[in-house]
Structure formats: structure tokens, C-alpha cells
C-alpha positions in Angstrom: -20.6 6.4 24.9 -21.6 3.0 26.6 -23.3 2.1 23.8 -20.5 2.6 21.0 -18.0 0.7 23.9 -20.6 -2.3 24.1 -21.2 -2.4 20.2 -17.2 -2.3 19.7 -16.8 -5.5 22.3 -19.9 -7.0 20.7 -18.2 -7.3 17.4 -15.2 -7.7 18.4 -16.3 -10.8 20.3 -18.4 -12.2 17.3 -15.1 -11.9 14.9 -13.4 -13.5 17.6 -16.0 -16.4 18.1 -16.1 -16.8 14.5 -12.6 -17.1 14.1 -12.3 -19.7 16.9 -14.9 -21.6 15.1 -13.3 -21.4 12.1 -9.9 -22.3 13.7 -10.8 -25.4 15.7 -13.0 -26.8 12.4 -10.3 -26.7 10.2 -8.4 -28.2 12.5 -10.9 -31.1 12.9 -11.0 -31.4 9.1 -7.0 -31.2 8.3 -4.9 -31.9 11.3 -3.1 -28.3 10.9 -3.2 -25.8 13.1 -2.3 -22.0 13.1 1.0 -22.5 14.5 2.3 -25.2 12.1 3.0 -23.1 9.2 0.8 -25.2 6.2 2.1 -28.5 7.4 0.4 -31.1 9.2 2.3 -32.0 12.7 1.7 -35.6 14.4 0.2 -34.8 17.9 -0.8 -37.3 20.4 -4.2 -36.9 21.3 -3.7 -35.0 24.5 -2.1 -32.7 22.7 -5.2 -32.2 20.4 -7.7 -32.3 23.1 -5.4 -29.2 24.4 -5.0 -27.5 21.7 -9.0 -27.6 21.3 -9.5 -26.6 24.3 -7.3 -23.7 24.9 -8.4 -22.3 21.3 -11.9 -22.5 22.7 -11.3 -20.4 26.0 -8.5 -18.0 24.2 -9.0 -17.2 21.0 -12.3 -15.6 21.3 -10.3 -12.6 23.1 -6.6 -13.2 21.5 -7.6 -13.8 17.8 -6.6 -10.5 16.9 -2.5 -11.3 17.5 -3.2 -14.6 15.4 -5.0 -12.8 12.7 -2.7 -13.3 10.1 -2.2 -16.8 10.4 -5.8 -17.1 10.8 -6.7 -16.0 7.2 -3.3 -17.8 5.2 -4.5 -21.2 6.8 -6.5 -22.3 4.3 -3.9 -20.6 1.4 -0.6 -22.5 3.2 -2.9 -25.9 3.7 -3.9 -25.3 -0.6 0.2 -24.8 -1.0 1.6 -27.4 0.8 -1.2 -30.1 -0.9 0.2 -28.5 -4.3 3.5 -28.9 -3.1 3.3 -32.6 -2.0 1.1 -33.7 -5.5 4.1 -31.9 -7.8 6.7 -34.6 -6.1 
């Protein structure tokens, strides 16, 4: 049983790793983050440096509550670009 218990945090850790990874680069690369529903938000660099970091120490354990916004981010970043180039 210990072994089914350590294979199940194992992966679970690696998704979570991977999507804070995935998270904090797109971030780097577009300015958005998971909470700012496809549009870009002006933050003063504290506020990035924060953001980076809690990402870092949380979301390997909590990505699973931000798993939906997690997987639209690069849809709602495609969107709002669309949007913006219509205008």
C-alpha cells in the first residue's frame, strides 16, 4: 500500500511541478497570469516578484484548484490577441 500512496504523491507532485513551470513561463513570456482572465494586468514589479514566488512555493501542491484556469490560459491569451487585432 506504501508504494501505490508514494507513486500517487509522486505524480501528483510532477503534474504539479510541471504546471508551476508552465504557469510562471507563460507568465515571463506574456505578462498574464491565471487570475487575470486572458488580459494582461499592469503590476509593479514587486508585485511580479510575488506573484513568482508564491507560484513557486504553492502551486506545486495547490495546482489542482487552479486546474482549469491552468489549461484555458493559453486559449483566453489566443482570444483576447484575436480580440484586440479585430478592433
Amino acid at each position: 500500500m506504501e508504494h501505490v500512496y508514494t507513486l500517487v504523491t509522486l505524480t501528483y507532485m510532477t503534474l504539479g511541478y510541471l504546471a508551476t513551470i508552465y504557469t510562471i513561463v507563460f507568465f515571463v513570456f506574456t505578462g498574464s497570469t491565471i487570475f487575470d482572465q486572458g488580459s494582461k494586468q499592469t503590476m509593479p514589479i514587486q508585485d511580479k516578484f510575488s506573484f513568482v514566488l508564491v507560484s513557486t512555493v504553492l502551486m506545486p501542491y495547490l495546482y489542482i484548484v487552479f486546474v482549469n484556469e491552468i489549461l484555458t490560459l493559453h486559449r483566453r491569451k489566443n482570444a483576447t490577441i484575436a480580440a484586440s487585432s479585430s478592433e
